[in-house]
N, C-alpha and C positions, 0 to 999 in steps of 0.2 A: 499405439492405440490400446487401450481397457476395454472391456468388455462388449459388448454389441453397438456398433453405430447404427441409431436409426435415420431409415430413410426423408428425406423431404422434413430433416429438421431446421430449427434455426442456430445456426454457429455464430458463438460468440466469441469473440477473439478476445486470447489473454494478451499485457505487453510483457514485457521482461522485465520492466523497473515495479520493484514489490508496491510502491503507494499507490501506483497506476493500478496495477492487479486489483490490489485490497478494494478499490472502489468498486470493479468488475462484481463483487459480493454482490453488493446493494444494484447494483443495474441485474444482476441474475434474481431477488429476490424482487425488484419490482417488475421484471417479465413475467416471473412466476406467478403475481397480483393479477397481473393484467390478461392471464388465462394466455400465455404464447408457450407453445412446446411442441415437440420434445425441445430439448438445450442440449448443445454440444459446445463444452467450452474445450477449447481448443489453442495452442501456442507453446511458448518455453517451457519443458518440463518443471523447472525449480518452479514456478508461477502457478501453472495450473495442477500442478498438486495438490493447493489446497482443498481443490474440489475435488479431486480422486475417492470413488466411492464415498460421496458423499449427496446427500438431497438436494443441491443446490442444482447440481447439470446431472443429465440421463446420460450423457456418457463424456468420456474426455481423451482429446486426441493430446498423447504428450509428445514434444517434438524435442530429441537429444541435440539434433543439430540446428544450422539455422539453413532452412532449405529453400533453395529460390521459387522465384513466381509461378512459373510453368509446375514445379512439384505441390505446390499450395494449388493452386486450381485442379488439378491432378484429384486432389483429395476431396474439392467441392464437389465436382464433379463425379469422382466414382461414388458417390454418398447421395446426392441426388439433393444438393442443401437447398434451403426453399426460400430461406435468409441468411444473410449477413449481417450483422453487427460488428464492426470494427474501429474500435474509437481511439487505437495509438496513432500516436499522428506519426506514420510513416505511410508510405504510397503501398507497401508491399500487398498487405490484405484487401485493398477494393480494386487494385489491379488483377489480381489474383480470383476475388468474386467475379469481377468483368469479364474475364475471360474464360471459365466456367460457364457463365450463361447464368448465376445463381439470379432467377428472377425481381426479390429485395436485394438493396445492398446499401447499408444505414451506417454513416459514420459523418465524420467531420470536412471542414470546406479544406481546409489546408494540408498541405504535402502533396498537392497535384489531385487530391482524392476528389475531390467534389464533381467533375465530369464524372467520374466510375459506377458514380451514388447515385441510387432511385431518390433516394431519400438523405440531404446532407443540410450542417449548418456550423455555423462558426464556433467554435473554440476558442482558441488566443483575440482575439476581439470582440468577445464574448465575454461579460459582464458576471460575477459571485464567483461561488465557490466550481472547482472543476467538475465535482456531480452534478451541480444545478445545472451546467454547461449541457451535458452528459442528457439529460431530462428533457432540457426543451428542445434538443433534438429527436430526442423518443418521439415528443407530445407531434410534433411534425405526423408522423405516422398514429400513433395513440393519441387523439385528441382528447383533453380535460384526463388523462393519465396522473395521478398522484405525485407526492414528492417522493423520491427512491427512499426505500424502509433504511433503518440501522442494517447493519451486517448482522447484528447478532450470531459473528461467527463463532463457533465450536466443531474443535477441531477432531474429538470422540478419539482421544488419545489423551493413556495415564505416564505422568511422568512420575521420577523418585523424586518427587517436593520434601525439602527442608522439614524437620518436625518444626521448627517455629514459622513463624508470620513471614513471608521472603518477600522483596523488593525486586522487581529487573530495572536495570540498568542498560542503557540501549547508547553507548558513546561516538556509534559511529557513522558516518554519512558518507553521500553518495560526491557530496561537495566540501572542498576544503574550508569554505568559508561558510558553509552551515555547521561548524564543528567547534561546542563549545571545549575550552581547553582541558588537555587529559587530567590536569591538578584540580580543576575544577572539581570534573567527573570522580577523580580520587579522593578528595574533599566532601561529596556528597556519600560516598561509601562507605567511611568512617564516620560519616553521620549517621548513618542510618543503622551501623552495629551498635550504637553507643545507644541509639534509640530503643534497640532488641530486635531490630530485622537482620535476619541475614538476608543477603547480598546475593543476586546473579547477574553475570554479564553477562547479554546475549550480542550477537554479530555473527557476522560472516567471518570467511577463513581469512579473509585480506586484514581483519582487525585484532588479530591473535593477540598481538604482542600488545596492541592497546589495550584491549579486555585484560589481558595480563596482571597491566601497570594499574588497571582501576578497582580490580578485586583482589591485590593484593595476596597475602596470606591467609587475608579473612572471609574472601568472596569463592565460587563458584564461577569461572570462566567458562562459559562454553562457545565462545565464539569460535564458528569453523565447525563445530560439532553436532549443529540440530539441521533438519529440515526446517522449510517453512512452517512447517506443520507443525512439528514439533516446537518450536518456538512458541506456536499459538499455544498448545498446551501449558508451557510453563507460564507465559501472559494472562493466560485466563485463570491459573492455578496464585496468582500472585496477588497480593493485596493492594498493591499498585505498581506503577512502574515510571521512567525518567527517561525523554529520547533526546534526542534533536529533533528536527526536524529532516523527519529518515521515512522509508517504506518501513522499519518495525514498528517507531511509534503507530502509525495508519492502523498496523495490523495490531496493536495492544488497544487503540479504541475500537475496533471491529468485533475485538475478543469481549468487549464492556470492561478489560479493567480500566480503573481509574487511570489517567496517562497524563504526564506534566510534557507539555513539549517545548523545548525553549526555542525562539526564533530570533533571528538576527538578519541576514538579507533577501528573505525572502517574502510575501504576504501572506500570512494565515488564515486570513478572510478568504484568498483565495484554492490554497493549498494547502490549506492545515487540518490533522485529523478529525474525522467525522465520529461523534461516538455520544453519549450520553454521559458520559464522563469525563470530560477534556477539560484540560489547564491549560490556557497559550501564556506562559511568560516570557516577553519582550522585554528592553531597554529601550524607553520611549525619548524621543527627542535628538536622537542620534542624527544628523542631518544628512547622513549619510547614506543612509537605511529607509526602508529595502533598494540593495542595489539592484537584486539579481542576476548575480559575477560569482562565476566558479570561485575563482578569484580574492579574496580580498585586499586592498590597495593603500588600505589604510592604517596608517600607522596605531599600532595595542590595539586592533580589531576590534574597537569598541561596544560594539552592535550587540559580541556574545561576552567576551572578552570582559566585561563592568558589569553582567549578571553573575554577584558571589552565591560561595555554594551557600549561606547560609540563609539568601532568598529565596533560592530554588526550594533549599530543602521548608521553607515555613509554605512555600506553595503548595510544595505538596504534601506537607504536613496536615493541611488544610485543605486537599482535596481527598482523604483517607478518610477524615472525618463524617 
């Protein structure tokens, strides 16, 4: 825990997959709208750091480990929480409120939760984008409630930014089949020096060696190197940037930079970055697409795979602009 937990607040649950979180932003800034507080957001340390000492939540519980149910109500309860909010679809947090006694307890129908819930509604059978999902179960509770704000996250962290213009580069995914090819991604990097940007790879520690192979001699790896946080810094410090279809891209539109995200088996309409400045590039007519399969089954993975870098890169050539 950070600094003072207030009593008889509302707890917000982080999840631990970074797009899921990033969305948590925009549900924190339309609670804030809607006059509900104090905020205690609350879950996997990597995740809810973002808020750490920061205007979004009044205080934040980080959790190192992942700690069972009985220690999760444990904490509802010696805090005296007055709500719940918990929108990852797993059972652990409204099992967890329920037993607490937290008098709200606001999330989704699925993963066993919707008995535990004052207040619940569908998700994956639940029609748009997954904030809009997110929203009309708010409105449940907040009737005629708004549509959730931008993030307009800022992370209030300097980083050493390039003396020239720099590009992030984000290659790497949570699925093997939302990953456009490494040559691809090394293709667009030598685009973009040749343009006058320098180049950073951002990632996790598990993408070292691909950050590696896609910046080269000429880029800036830091995959394995940043916090989240830090990540948002270099994001928002960037003149644009180039994902998959990843929690970083989510978080480079959160940040408002411009963000190209390329998709291939999954819906963007439903799952694609939230921002004021978003590119969705697809390859249309692939008949095989969106599967949504860790997976891919199909032979030259055509979905990402026939998206060249030298469309990407006029995409976002053209969303720089």
């Amino acid at each position: 825990m950070t600094g003072p937990i207030p009593l008889d607040a509302t707890w917000v649950r982080f999840p631990r997959f970074v797009g899921d979180a990033v969305m948590q932003l925009s549900v924190l800034r339309l609670l804030r709208q809607l006059g509900v507080g104090p905020l205690v957001a609350w879950g996997p340390a990597a995740t809810v750091a973002l808020v750490e000492d920061h205007g979004l939540a009044d205080a934040v519980v980080l959790e190192r480990d992942k700690p069972g149910v009985l220690a999760l109500a444990r904490t509802l309860r010696e805090h005296r929480a007055a709500r719940s909010i918990h929108f990852p679809k797993t059972l652990r947090p409204a099992l967890a409120a329920w037993l607490a006694g937290v008098p709200e307890r606001i999330g989704v129908d699925e993963s066993l939760q919707g008995p535990f819930n004052t207040t619940s509604g569908p998700f994956w059978k639940a029609e748009g984008h997954f904030l809009d999902r997110y929203a009309a179960i708010l409105r449940k509770r907040w009737p005629g409630a708004p549509d959730p704000p931008p993030a307009d996250y800022d992370p209030g962290l300097q980083i050493p930014a390039p003396d020239q213009p720099f590009l992030c580069l984000l290659p790497g995914s949570a699925w093997p089949s939302k990953a456009w090819p490494a040559s691809h991604w090394r293709a667009l990097a030598l685009r973009a020096r040749r343009e006058g940007f320098a180049v950073v790879v951002l990632g996790s520690a598990a993408e070292t060696d691909l950050g590696a192979q896609v910046a080269g001699a000429e880029g800036l790896n830091l995959c394995g190197k940043t916090s989240l946080r830090e990540a948002a810094a270099w994001l928002r410090a960037a003149r644009g940037a180039a994902g998959n279809d990843s929690g970083l891209s989510h978080l480079a539109a959160a940040c408002g930079t411009p963000i190209l995200a390329l998709f291939g088996p999954t819906p963007a309409a439903a799952s694609g970055p939230r921002g004021l400045k978003v590119r969705i590039l697809r390859r249309e007519g692939v008949p095989c697409a969106p599967c949504e399969t860790r997976i891919c089954f199909t032979e030259g993975h055509p979905c990402l795979a026939d998206l060249a870098p030298d469309e990407a890169w006029a995409a976002l050539a053209a969303l720089l602009d």
